[in-house]
N, C-alpha and C positions, 0 to 999 in steps of 0.2 A: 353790629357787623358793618364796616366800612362799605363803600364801593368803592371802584374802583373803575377807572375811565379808560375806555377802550381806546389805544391808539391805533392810527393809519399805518402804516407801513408802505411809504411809496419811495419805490426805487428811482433814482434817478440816471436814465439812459442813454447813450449815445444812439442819436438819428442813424440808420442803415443809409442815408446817403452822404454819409461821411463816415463812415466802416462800412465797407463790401462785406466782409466776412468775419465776423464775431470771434474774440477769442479764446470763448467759454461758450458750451453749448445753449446754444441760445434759441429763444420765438419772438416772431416781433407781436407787437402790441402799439398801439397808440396812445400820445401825448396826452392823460387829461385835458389840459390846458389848451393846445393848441394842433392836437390830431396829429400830429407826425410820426412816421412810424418809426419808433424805435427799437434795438434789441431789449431783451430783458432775459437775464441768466434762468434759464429752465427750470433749476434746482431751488430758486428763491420764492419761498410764498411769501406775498402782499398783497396790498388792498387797491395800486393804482402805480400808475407810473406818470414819468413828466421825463419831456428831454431838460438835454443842459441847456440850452437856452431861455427855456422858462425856470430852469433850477438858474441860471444867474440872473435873473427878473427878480426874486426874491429873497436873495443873497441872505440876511441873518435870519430873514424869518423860519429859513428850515434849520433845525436839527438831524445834524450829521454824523452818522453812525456807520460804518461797514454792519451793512446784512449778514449776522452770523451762516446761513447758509449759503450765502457768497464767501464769507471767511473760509468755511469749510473747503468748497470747491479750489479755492486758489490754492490752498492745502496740498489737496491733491495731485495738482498740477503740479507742483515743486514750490508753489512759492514760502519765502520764510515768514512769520509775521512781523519782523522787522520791515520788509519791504513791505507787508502791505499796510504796515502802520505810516513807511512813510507815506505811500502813495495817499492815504486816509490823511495826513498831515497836508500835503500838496492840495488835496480836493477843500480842504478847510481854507486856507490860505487866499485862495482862490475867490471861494466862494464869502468869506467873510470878513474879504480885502474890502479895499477903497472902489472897485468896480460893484462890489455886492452891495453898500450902503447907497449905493445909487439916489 
């Protein structure tokens, strides 16, 4: 029988002082890395969260994935998965440009 290795699940969030008001129902939580308080989508279980600042501190080291129950919720809201693939394409670009190899 194999094992199999348990991974994290940490969301990556925008700080509540640069969003006043969340666009998904959201709690804040704090930055592993650096305590800031961020949103984090209600509906998403994980193990940790980190804002985007410390998420572009270590630009290739994370693997980037949209949270299937984050998918789900934008779902609901209207959005297509086109747009949230692009959006998922923008946050990669981003994060595993020439700023993320830092």
């Amino acid at each position: 029988m194999a094992e199999t290795e348990a991974r994290e699940v940490i969301m990556i969030c925008t700080p509540t002082a640069r969003l006043p008001r969340p666009h998904v129902p959201s709690h804040r939580e704090a930055c592993r890395e650096c305590g800031a308080e961020v949103w984090v989508d209600s509906g998403a279980a994980h193990t940790a969260c980190i804002c985007t600042d410390c998420a572009l501190e270590r630009g290739r080291a994370l693997c980037l994935a949209i949270h299937p129950d984050v998918r789900a919720r934008l779902r609901g809201l209207g959005w297509t998965d086109d747009r949230i693939d692009r959006i998922h394409g923008y946050a990669r670009a981003i994060m595993h440009g020439p700023r993320g190899e830092g």
